[in-house]
Z-matrix of the N, CA and C atoms (Angstrom, degrees):
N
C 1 1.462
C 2 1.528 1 109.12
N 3 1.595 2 114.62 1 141.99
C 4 1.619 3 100.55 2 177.71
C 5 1.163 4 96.88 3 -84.52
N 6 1.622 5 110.50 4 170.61
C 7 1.661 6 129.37 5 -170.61
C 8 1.339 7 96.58 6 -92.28
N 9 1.135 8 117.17 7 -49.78
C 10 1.366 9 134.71 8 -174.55
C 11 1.506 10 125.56 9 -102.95
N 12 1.593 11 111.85 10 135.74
C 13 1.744 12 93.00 11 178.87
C 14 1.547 13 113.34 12 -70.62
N 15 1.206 14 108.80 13 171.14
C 16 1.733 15 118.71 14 -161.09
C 17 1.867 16 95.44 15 -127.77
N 18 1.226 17 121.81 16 115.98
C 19 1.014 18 135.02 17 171.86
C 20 1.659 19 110.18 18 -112.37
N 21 1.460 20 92.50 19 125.74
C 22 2.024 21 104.01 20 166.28
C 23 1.444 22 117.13 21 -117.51
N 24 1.402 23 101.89 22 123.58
C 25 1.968 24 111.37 23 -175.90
C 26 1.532 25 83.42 24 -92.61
N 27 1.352 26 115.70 25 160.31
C 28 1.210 27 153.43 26 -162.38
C 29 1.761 28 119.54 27 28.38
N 30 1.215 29 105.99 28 154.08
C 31 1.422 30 116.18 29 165.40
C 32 1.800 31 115.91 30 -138.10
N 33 1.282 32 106.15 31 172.77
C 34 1.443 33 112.58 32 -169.65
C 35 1.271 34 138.41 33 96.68
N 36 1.332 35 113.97 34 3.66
C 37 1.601 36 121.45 35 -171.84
C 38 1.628 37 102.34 36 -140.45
N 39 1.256 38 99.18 37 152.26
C 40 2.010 39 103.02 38 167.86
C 41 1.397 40 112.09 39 -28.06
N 42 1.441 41 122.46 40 -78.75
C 43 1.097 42 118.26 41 157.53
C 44 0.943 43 153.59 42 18.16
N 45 1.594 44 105.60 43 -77.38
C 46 1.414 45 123.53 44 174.73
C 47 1.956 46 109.72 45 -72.94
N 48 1.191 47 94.41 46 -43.04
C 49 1.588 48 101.33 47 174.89
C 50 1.190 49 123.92 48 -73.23
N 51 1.713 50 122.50 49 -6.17
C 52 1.284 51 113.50 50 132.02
C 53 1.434 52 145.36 51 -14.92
N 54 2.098 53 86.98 52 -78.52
C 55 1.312 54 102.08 53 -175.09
C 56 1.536 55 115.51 54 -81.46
N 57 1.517 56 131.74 55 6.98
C 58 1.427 57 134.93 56 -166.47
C 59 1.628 58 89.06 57 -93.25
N 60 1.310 59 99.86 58 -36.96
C 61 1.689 60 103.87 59 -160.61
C 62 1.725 61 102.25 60 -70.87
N 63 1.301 62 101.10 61 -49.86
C 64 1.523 63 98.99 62 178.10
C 65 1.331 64 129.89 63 -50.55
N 66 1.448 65 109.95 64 -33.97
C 67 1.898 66 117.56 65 178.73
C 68 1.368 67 90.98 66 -86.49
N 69 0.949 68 134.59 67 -44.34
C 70 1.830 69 117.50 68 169.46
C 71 1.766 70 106.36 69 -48.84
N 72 0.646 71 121.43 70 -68.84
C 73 2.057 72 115.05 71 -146.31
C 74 1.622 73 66.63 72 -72.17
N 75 1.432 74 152.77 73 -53.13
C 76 1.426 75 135.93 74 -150.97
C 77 1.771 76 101.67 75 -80.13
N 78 1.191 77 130.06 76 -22.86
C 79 1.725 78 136.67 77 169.75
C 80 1.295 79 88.74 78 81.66
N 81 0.826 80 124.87 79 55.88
C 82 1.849 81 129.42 80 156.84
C 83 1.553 82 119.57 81 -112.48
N 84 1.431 83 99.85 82 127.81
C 85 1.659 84 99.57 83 -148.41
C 86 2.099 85 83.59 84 -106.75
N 87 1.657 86 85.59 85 149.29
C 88 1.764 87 103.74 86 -157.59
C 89 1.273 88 81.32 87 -117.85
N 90 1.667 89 105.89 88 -177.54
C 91 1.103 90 143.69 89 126.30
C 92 1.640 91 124.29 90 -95.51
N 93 1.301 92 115.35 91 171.93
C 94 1.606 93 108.15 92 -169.48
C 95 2.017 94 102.58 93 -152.37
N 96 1.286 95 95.16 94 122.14
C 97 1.616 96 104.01 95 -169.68
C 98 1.790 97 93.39 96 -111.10
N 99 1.449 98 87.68 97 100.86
C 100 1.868 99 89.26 98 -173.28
C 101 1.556 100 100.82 99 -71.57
N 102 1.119 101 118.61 100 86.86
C 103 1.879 102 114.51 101 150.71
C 104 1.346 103 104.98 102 -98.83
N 105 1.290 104 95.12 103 143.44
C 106 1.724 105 110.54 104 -178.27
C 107 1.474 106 100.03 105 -113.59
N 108 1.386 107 119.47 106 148.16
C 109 1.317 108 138.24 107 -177.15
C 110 1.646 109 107.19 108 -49.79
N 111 1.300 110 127.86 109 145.35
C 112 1.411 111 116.39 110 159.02
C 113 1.499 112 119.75 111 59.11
N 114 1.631 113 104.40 112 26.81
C 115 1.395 114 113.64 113 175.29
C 116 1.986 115 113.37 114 -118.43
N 117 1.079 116 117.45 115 173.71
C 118 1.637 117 99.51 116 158.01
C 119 1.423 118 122.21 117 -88.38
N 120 1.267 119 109.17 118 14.81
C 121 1.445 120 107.51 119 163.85
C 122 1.702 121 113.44 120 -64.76
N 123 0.990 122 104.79 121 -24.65
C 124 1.557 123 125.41 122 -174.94
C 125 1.640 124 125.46 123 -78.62
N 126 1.272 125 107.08 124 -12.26
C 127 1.455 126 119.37 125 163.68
C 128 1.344 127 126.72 126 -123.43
N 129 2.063 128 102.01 127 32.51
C 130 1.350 129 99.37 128 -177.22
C 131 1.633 130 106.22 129 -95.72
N 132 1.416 131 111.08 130 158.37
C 133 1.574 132 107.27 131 -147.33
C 134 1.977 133 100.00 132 -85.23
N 135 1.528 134 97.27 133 0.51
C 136 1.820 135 86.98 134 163.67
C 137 1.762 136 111.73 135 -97.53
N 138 1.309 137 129.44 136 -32.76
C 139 1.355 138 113.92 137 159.81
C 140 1.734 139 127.23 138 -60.83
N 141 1.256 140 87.04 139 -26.94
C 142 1.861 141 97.80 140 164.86
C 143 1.642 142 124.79 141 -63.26
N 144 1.426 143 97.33 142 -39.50
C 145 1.735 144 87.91 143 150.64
C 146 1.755 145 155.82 144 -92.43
N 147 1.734 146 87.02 145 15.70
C 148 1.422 147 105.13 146 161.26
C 149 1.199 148 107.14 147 -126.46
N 150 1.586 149 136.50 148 -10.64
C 151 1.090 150 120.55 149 166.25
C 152 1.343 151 116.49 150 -130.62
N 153 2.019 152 112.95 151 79.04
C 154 1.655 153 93.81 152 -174.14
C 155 1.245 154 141.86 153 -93.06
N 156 1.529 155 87.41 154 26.19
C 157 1.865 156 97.52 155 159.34
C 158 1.135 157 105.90 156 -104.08
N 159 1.662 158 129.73 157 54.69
C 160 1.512 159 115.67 158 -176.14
C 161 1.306 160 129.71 159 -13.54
N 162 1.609 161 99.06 160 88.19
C 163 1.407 162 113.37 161 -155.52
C 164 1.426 163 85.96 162 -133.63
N 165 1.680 164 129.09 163 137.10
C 166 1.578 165 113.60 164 151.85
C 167 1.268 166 113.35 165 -121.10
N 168 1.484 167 146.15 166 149.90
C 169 1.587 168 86.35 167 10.08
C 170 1.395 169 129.31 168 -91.81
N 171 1.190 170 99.55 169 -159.68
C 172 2.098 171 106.94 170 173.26
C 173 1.222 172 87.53 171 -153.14
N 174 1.442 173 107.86 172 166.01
C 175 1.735 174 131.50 173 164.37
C 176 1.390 175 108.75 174 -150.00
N 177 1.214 176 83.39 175 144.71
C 178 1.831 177 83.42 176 -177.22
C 179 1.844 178 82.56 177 -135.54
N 180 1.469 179 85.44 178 142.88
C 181 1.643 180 108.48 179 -176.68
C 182 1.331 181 103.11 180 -149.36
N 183 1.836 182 104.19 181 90.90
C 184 1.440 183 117.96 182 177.99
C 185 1.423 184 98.65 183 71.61
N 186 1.690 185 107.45 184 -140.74
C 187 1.380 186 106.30 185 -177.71
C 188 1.689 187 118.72 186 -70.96
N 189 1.622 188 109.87 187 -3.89
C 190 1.607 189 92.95 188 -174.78
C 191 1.254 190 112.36 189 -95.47
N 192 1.346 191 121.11 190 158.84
C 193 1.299 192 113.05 191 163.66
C 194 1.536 193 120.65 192 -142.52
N 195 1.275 194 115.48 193 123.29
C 196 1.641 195 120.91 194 -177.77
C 197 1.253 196 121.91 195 -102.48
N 198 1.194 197 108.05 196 144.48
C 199 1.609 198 126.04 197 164.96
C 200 1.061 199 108.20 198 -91.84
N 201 1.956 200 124.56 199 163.18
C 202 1.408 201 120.46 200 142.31
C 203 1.850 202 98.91 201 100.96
N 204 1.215 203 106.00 202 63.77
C 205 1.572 204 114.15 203 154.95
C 206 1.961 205 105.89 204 13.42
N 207 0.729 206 118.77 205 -79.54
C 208 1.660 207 136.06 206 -151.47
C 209 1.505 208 80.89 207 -80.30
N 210 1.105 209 153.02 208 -119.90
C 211 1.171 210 142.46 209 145.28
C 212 1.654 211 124.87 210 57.83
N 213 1.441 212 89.63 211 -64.36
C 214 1.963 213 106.46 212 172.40
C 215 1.478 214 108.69 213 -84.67
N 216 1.514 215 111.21 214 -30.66
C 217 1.742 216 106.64 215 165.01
C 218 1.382 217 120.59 216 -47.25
N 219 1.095 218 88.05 217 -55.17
C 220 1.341 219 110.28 218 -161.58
C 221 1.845 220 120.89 219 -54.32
N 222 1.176 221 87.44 220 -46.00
C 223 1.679 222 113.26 221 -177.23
C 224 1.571 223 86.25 222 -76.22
N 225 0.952 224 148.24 223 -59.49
C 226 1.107 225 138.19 224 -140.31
C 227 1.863 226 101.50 225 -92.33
N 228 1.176 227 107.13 226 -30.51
C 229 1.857 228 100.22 227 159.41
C 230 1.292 229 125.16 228 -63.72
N 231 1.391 230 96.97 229 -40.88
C 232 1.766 231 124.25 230 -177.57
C 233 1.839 232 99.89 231 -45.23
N 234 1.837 233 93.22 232 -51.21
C 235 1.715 234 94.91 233 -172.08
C 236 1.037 235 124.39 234 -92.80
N 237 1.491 236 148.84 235 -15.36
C 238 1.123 237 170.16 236 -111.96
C 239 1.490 238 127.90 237 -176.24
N 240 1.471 239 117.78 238 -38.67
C 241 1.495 240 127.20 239 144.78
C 242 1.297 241 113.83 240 -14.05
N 243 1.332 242 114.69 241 118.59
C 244 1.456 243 105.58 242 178.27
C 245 1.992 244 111.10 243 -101.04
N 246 1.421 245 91.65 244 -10.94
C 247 1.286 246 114.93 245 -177.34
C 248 1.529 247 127.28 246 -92.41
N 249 1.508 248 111.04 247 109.81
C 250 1.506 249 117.52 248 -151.85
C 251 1.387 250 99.02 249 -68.97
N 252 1.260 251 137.84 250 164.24
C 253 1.251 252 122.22 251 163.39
C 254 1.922 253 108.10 252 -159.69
N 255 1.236 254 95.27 253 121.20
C 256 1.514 255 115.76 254 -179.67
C 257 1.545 256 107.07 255 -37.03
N 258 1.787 257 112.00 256 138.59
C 259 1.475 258 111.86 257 166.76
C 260 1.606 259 114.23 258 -21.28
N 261 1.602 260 111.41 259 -78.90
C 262 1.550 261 118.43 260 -157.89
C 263 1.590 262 95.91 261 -60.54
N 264 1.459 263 145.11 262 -16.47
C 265 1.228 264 135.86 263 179.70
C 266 1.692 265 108.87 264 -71.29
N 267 1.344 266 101.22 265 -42.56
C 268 1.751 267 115.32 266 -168.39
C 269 1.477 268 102.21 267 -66.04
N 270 1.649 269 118.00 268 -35.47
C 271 1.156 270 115.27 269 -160.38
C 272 1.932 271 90.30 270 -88.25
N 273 1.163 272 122.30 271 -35.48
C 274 1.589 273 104.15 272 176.49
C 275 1.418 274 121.52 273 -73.12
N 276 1.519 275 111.93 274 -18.17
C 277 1.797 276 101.97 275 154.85
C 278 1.419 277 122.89 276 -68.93
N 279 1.451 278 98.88 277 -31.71
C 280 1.974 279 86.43 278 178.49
C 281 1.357 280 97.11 279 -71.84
N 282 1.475 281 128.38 280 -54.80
C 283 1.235 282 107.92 281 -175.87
C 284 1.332 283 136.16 282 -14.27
N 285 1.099 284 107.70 283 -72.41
C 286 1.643 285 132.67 284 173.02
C 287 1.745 286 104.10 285 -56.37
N 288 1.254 287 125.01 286 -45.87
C 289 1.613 288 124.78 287 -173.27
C 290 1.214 289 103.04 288 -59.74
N 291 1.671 290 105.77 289 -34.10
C 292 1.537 291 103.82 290 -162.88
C 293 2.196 292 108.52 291 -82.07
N 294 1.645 293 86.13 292 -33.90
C 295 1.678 294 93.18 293 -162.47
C 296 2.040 295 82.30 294 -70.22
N 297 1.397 296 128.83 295 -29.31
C 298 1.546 297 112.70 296 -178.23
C 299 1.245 298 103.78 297 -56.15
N 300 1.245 299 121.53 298 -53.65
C 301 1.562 300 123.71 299 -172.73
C 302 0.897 301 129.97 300 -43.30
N 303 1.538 302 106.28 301 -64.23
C 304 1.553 303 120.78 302 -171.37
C 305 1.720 304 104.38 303 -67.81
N 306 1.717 305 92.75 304 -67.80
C 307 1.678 306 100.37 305 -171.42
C 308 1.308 307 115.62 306 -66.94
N 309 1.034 308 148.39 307 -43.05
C 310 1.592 309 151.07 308 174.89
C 311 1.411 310 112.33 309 -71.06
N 312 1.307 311 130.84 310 -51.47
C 313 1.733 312 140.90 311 -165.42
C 314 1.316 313 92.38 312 -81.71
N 315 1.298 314 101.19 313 -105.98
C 316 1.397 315 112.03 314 176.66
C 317 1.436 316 142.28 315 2.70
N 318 1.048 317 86.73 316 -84.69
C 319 2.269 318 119.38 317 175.31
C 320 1.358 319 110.64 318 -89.37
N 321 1.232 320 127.07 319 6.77
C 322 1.360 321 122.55 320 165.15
C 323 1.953 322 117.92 321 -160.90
N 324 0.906 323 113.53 322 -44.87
C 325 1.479 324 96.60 323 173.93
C 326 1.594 325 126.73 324 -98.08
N 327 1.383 326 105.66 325 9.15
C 328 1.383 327 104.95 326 161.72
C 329 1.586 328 126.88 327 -131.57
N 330 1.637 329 93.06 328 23.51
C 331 1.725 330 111.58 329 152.85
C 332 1.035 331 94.00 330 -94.48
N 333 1.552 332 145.01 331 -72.81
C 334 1.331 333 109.76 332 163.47
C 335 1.728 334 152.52 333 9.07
N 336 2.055 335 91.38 334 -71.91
C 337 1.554 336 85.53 335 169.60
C 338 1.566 337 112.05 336 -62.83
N 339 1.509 338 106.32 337 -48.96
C 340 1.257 339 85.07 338 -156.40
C 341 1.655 340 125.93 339 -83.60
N 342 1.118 341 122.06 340 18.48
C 343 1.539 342 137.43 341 -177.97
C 344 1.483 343 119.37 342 -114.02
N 345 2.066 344 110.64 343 -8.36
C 346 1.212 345 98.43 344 -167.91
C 347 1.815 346 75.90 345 -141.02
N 348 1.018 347 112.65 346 -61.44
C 349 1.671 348 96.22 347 177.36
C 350 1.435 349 141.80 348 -97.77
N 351 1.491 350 84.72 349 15.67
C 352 2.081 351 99.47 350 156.37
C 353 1.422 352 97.49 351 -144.46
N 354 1.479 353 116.73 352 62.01
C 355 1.596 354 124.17 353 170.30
C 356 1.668 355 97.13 354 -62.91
N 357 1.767 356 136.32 355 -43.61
C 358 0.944 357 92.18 356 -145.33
C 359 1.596 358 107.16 357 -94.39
N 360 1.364 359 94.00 358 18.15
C 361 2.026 360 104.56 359 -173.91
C 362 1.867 361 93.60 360 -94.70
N 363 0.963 362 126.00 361 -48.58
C 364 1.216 363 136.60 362 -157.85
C 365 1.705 364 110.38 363 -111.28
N 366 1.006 365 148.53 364 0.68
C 367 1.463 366 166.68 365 -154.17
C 368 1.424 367 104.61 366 55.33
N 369 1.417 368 112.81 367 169.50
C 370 1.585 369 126.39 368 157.65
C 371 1.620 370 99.03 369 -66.04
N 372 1.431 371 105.54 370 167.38
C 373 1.299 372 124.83 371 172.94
C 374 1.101 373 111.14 372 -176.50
N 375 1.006 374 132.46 373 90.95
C 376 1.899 375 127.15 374 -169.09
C 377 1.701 376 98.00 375 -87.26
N 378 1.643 377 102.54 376 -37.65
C 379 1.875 378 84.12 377 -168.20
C 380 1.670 379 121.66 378 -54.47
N 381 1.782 380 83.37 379 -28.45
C 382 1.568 381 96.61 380 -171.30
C 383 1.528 382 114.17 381 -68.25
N 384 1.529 383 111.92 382 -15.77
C 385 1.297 384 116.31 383 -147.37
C 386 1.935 385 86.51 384 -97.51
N 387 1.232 386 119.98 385 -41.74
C 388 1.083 387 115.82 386 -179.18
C 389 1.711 388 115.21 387 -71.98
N 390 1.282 389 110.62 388 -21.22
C 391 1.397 390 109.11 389 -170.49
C 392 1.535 391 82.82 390 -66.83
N 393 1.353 392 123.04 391 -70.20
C 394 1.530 393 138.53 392 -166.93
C 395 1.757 394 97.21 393 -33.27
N 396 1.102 395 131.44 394 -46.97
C 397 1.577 396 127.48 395 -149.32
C 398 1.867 397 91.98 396 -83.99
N 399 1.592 398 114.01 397 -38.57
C 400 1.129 399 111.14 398 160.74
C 401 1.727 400 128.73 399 -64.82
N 402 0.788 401 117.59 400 -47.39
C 403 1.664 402 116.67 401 175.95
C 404 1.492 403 111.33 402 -66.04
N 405 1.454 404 114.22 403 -19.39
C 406 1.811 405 109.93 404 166.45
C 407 1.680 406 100.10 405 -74.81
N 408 0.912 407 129.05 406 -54.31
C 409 0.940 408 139.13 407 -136.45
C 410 2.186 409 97.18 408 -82.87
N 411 1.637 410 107.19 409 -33.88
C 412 1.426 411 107.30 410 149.76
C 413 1.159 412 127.88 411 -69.54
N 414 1.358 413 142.03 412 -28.67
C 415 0.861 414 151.20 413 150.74
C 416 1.565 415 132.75 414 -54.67
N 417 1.171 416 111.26 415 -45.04
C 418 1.578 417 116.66 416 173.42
C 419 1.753 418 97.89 417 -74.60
N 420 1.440 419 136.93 418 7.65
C 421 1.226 420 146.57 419 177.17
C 422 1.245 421 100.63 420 -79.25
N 423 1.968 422 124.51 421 -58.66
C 424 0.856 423 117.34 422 -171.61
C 425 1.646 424 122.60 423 -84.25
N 426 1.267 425 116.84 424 -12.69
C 427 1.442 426 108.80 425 167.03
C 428 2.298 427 104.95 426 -81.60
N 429 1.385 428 101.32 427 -29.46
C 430 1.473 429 80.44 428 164.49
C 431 1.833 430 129.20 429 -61.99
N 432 0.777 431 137.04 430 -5.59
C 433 1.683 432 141.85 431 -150.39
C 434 1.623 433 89.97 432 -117.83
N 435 1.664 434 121.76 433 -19.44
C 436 1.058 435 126.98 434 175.06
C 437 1.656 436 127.19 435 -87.52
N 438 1.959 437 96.19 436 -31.96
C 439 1.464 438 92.52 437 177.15
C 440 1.836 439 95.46 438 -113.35
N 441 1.516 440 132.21 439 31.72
C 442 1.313 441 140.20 440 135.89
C 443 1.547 442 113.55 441 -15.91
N 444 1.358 443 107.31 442 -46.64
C 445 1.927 444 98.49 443 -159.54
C 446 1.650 445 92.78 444 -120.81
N 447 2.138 446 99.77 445 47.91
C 448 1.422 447 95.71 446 164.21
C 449 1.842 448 147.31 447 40.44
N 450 1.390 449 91.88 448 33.25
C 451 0.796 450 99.06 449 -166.18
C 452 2.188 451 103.21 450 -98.17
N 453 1.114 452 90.76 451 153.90
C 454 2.010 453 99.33 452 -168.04
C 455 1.418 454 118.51 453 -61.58
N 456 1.896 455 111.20 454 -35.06
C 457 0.800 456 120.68 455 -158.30
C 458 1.734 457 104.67 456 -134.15
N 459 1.736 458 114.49 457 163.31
C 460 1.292 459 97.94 458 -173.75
C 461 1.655 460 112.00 459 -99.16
N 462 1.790 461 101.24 460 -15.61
C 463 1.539 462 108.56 461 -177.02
C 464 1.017 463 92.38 462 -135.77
N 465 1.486 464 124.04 463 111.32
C 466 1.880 465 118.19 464 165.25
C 467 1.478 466 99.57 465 102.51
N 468 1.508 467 96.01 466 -169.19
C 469 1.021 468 109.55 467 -175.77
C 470 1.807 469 109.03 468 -121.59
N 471 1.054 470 118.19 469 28.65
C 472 1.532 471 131.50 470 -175.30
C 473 1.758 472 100.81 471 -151.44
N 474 1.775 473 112.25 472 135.70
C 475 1.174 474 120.99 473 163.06
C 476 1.358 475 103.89 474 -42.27
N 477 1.645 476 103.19 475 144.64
C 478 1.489 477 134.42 476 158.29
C 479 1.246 478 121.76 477 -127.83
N 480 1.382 479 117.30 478 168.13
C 481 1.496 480 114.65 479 163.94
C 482 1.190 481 113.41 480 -52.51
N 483 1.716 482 143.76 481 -25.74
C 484 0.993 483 167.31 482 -177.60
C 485 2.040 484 86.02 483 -44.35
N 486 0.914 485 95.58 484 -83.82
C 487 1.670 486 129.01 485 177.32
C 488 1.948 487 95.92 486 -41.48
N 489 1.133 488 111.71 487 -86.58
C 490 1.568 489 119.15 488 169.58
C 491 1.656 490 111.88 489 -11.03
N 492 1.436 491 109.79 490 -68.31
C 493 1.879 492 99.28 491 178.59
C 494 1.299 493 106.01 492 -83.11
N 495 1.332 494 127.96 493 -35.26
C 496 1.890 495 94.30 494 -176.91
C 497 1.216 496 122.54 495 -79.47
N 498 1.176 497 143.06 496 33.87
C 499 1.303 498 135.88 497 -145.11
C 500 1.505 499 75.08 498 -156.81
N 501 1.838 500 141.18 499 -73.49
C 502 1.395 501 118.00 500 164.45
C 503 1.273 502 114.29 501 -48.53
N 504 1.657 503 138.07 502 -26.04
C 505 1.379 504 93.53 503 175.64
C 506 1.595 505 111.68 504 -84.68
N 507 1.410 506 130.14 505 -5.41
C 508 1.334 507 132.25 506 171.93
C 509 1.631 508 89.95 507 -40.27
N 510 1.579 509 111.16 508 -79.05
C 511 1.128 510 137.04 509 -163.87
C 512 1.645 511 95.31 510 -24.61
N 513 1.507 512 139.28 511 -69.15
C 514 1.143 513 163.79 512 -175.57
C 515 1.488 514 103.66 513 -47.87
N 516 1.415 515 135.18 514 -43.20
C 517 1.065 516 152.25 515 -150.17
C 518 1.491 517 90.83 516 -90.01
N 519 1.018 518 126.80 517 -64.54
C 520 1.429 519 154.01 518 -142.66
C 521 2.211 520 87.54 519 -79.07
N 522 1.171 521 92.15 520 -50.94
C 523 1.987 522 94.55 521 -174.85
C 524 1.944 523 86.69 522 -78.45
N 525 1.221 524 129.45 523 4.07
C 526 1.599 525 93.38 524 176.44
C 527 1.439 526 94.64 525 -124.50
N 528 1.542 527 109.26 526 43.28
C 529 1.520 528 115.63 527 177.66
C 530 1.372 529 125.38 528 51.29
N 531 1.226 530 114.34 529 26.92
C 532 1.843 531 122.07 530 -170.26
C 533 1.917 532 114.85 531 -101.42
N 534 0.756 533 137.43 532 137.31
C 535 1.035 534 123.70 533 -152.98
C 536 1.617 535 110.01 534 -102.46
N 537 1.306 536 90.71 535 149.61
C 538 1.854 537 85.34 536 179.91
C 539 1.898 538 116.89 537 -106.12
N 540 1.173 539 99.01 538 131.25
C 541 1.908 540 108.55 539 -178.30
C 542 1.731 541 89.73 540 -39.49
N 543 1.593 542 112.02 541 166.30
C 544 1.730 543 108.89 542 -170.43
C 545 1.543 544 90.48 543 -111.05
N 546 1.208 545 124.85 544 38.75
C 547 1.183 546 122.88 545 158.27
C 548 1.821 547 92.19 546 -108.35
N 549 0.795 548 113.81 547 -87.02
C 550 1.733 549 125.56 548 -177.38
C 551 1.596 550 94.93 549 -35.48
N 552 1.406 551 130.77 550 -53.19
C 553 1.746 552 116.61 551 -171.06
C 554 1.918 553 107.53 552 -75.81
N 555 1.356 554 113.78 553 16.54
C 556 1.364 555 115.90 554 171.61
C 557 1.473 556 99.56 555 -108.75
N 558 1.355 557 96.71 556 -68.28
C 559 1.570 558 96.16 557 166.59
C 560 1.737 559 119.56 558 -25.16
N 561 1.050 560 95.82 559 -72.88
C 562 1.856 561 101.88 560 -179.36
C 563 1.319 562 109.35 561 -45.50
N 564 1.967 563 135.62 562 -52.64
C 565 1.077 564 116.84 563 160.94
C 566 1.234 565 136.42 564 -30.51
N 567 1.224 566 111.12 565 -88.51
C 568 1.328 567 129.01 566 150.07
C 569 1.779 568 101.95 567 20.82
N 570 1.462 569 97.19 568 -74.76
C 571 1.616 570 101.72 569 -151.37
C 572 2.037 571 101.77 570 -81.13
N 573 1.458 572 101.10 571 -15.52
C 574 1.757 573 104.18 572 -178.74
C 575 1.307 574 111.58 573 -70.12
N 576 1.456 575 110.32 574 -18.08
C 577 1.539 576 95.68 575 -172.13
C 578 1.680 577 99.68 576 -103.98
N 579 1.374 578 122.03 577 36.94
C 580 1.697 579 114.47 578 -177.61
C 581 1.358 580 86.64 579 -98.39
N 582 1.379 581 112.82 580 131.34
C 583 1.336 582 136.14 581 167.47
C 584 1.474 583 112.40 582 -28.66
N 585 1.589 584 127.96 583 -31.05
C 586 0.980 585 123.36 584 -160.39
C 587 1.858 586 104.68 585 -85.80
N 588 1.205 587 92.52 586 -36.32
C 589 1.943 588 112.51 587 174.35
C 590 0.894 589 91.74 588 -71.21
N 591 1.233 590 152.38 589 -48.04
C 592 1.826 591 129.26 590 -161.98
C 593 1.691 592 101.60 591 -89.33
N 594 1.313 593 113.57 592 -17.15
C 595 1.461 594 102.03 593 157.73
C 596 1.086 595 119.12 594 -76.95
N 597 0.950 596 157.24 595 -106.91
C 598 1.607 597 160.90 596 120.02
C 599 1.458 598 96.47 597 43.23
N 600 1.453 599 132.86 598 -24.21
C 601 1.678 600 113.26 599 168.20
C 602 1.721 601 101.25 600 -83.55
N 603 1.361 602 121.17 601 -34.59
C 604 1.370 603 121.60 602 -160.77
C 605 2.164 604 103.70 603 -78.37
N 606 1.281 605 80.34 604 -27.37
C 607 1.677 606 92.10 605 179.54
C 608 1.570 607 97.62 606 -70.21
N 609 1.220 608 105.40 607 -64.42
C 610 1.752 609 101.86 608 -173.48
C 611 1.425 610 122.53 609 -67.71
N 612 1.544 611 133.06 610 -11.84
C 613 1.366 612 114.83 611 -171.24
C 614 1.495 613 91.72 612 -144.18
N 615 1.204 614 134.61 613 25.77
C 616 1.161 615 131.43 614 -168.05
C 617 2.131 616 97.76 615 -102.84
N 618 1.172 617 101.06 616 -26.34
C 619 1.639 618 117.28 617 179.87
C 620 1.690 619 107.82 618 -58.49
């Protein structure tokens, strides 16, 4: 049972369907503060004091409150995980949480968004946009060669946050028309149809 109620600001983006997905497969029951990205819901002065980089998402759990997608995973396996998991296991989910972040989000599919499908907030940039579609596309190489021998999961034998970002950034990959290796686009199936993702998609984009 949580101690505390669990509140989530925003919905509608990868992101956010991160953190919907995670309190689902963990059965931790939320609340949900629909702000949408790039709206004035976003400069109202009570999401401004849990999120003052009007940034979503946020969670606030009791007195804490976090920013930063990867961040709210994290904490929320950390607390709620029912599943113990050895040093060298913990360190191959961050691995992977971290290489989704950085190498997939980050450095390649959201130079993308913002250079090719919010050119006129952020400028055009096509060189950038193609370098980006190439460096996902090396990169999603090396997590394919990894899930090659079909395997469900990326650390263990139970979902992780590990699992949680590459599979939204599949999700992400997949809407900017980029293609996924058929090891990783099985993989990614696979994990869209777990009850917990088709909740947590209908919660987040159904608003």
């Amino acid at each position: 049972m949580t101690p505390s109620p669990i509140t989530v600001w925003g919905i509608g983006t990868i992101r956010t369907l991160r953190v919907y997905w995670t309190l689902h497969e963990l059965a931790i029951t939320y609340t949900t503060r629909p702000v949408r990205t790039r709206t004035p819901d976003m400069d109202g002065a009570e999401f401004l004091t849990v999120s003052p980089g009007s940034k979503i998402p946020a969670l606030q759990h009791g007195a804490l409150t976090i920013t930063e997608s990867g961040a709210i995973i994290q904490y929320l396996f950390e607390t709620f995980d029912p599943i113990a998991r050895a040093p060298a296991q913990n360190a191959t989910v961050n691995r992977w949480s971290y290489f989704a972040l950085m190498e997939l989000d980050a450095t390649a599919l959201y130079v993308i968004r913002r250079h090719r499908d919010l050119a006129t907030v952020y400028g055009a940039a096509p060189v950038a946009v193609d370098a980006a579609k190439a460096y996902f596309k090396r990169q999603i190489t090396v997590v394919n060669k990894v899930l090659a021998d079909d395997r469900d999961f990326l650390a263990g034998d139970a979902l992780s946050a590990a699992d949680i970002h590459l599979v939204t950034c599949c999700d992400w990959a997949v809407h900017c028309a980029l293609e996924l290796p058929s090891a990783v686009a099985a993989y990614h199936a696979r994990h869209r149809q777990r009850a917990a993702y088709t909740a947590a998609f209908t919660v987040n984009y159904s608003r």
